[in-house]
C-alpha positions as CSV (number, residue, x, y, z in Angstrom):
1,X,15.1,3.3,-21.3
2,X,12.8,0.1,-21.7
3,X,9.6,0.3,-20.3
4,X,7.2,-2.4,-19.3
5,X,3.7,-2.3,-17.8
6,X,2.0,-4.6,-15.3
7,X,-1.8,-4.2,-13.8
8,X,-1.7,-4.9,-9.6
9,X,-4.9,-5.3,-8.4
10,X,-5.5,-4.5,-3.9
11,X,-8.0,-7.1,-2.9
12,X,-8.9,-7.4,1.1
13,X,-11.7,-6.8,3.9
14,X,-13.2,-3.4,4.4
15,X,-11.3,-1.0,6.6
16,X,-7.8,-3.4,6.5
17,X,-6.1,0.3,5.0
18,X,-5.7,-0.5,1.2
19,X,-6.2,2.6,0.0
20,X,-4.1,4.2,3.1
21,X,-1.2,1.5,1.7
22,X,-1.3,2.8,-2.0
23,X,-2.1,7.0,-0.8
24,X,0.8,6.8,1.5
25,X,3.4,5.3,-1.1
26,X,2.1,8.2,-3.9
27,X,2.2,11.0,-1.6
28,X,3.6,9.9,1.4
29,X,1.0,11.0,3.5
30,X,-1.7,9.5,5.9
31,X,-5.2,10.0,7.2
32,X,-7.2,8.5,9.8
33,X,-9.9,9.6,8.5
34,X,-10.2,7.9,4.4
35,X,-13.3,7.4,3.3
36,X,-14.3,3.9,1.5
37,X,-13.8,3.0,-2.0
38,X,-16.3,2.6,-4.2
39,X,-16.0,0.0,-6.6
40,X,-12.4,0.6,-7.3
41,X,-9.8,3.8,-7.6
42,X,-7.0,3.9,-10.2
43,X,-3.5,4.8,-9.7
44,X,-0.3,4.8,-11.6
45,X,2.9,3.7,-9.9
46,X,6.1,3.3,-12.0
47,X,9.7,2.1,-10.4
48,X,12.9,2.6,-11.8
49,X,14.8,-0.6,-11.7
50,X,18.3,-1.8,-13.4
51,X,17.3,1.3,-16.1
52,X,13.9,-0.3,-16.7
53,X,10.4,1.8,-16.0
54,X,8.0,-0.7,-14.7
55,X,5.1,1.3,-15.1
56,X,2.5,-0.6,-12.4
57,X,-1.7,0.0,-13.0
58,X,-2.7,-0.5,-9.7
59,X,-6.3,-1.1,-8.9
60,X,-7.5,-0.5,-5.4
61,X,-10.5,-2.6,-5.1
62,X,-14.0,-2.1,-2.3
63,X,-13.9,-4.1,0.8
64,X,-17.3,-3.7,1.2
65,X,-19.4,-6.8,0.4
66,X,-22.4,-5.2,-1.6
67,X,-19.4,-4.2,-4.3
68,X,-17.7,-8.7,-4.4
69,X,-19.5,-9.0,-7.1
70,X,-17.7,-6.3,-9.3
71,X,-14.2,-7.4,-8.5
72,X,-13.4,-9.5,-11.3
73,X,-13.7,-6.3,-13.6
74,X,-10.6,-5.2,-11.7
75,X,-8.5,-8.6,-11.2
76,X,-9.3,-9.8,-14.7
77,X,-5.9,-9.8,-16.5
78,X,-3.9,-8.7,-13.4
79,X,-0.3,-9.8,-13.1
80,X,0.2,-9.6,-9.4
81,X,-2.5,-9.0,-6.2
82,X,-1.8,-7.5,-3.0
83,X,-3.8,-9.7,-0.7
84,X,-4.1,-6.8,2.4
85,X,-5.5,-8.3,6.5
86,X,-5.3,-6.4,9.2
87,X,-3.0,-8.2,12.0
88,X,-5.2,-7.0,14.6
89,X,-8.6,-8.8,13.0
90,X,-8.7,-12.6,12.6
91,X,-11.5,-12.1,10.6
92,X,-10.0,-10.1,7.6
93,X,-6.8,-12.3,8.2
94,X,-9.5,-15.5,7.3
95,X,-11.4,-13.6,4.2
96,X,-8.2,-13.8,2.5
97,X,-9.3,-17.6,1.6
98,X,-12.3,-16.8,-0.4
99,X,-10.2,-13.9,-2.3
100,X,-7.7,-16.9,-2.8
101,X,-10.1,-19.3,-4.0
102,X,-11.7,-17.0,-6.2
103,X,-8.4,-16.1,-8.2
104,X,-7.3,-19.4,-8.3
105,X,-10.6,-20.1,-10.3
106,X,-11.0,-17.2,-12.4
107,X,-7.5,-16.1,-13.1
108,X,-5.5,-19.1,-12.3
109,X,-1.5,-19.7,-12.8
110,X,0.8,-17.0,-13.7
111,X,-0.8,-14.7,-11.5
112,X,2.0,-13.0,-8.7
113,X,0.7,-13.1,-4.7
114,X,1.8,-11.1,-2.2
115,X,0.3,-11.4,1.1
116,X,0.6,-8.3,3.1
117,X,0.0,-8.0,6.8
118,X,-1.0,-4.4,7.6
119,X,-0.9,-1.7,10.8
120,X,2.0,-3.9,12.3
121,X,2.3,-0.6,14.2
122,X,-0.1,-2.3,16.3
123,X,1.8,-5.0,17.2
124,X,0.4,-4.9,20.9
125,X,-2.7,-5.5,19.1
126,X,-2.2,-8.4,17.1
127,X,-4.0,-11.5,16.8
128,X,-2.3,-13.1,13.8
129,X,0.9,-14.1,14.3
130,X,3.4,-13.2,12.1
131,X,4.9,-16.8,11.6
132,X,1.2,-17.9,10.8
133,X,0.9,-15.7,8.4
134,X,4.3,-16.6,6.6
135,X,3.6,-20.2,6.7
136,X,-0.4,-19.8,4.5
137,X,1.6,-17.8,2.5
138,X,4.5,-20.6,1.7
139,X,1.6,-22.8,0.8
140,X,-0.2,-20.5,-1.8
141,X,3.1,-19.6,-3.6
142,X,3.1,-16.1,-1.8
143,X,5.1,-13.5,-0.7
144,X,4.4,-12.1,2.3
145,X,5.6,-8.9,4.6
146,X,4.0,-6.4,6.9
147,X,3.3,-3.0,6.2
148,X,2.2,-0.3,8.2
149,X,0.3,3.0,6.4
150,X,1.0,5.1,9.4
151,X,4.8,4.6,9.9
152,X,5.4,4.1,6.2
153,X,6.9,0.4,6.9
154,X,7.4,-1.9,4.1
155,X,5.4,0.2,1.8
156,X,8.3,0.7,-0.5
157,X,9.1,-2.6,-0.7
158,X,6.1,-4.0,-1.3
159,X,5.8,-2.3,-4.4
160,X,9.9,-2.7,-5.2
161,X,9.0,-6.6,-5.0
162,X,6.7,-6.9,-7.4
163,X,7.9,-3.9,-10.0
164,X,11.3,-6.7,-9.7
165,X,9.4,-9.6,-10.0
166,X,7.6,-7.8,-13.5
167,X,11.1,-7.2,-14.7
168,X,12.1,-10.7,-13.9
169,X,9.0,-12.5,-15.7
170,X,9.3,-10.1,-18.7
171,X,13.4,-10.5,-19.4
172,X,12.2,-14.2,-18.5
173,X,10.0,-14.5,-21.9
174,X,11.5,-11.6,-24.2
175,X,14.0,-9.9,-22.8
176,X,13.7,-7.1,-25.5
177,X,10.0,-7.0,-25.0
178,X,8.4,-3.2,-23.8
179,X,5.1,-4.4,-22.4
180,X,4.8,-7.5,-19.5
181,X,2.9,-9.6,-21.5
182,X,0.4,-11.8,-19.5
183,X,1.7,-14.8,-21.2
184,X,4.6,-14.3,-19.1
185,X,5.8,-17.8,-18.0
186,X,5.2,-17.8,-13.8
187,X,7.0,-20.2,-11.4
188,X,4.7,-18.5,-8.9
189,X,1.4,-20.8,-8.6
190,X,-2.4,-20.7,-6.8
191,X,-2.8,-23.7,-4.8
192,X,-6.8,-23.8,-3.7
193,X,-6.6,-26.7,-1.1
194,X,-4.1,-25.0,1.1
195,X,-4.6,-25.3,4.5
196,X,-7.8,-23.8,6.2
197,X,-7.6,-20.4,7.9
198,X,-10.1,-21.8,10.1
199,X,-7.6,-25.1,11.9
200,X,-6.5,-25.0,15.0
201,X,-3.4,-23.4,14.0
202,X,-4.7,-19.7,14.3
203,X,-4.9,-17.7,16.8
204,X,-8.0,-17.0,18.7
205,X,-10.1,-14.2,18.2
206,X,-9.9,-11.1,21.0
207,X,-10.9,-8.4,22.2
208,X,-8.9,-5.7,20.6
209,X,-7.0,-3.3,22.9
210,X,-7.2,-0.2,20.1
């Protein structure tokens, strides 16, 4: 069986549930009650696909401010990033801009976005809409789906779509290769003057009702 490797950084506000998103999909499990990273924590995903092992590094990063300036440790030489908002905070839904134009600068092309919208179990809570969402995403090249750490929505896919989208940039160099190389040619690109998250085409910030 051919094996190839790829490193997925988790990049996104405090308390949005990254770590809930990657603990949930290892041992299909959730807490209400996980503490904060520190810095980053390390896990090892792989995915069986078409008898390939994408074996997927995936780095779950702090949301805390005091630790920004140790992210690029973590997103240096990633392939893809999970860009993680809650739906029910505008706030962490607007921080994904900075995380955007951050990557765009120090990693640049070739690098795979997916923009995930999580606890859509909250749905009665939300304050970004879904089809705001999917259009920023359109204009930075993303992906994006929902997810929900609670309910276990979407979390499979989300890491089925980029272990495919590995297989399909590393068949798309060298077919025979055994490693994802980073040299991987990408049709996925960063585009740093999309739209603002701040226009009049969000929603309005609420009160939350949970």
């Amino acid at each position: 069986m051919k094996t190839i490797g790829a490193k997925v950084v988790v990049l996104g506000s405090q308390g949005v549930g990254k770590t809930s998103l990657v603990t949930r999909y290892e041992t299909k499990t959730f807490s209400r009650n996980t503490s904060s990273t520190i810095g980053a924590s390390f896990s090892n995903i792989e995915i069986i696909i078409n008898d390939t092992k994408v074996k997927m590094q995936v780095w779950d990063t702090a949301g805390q401010e005091r630790f920004r300036s140790m992210a690029p440790m973590y997103y240096r030489g990633a392939h893809a990033a999970l860009l993680v908002f809650d739906i029910t905070k505008l706030q962490t839904y607007n921080d994904i801009q900075s995380w955007v134009h951050e990557l765009s600068s120090r990693v640049g092309e070739g690098l795979m976005l997916v923009l995930v919208g999580n606890k859509c179990d909250l749905d009665q809570c939300r304050v970004v809409a879904r089809d705001v969402a999917q259009q920023y995403a359109a204009s930075i090249g993303a992906i994006f789906l929902e997810t929900s750490a609670m309910d276990e929505t979407g979390i499979e896919e989300m890491f089925e779509i980029v272990a495919t989208e590995m297989l399909r940039k590393a068949d798309e160099v060298d077919p025979t290769v055994h490693l994802y190389s980073s040299e991987a040619k990408s049709t996925i690109k960063l585009n740093s003057s999309a739209t603002s998250l701040n226009d009049s085409s969000l929603p309005r910030a609420k009160n939350s009702c949970c």
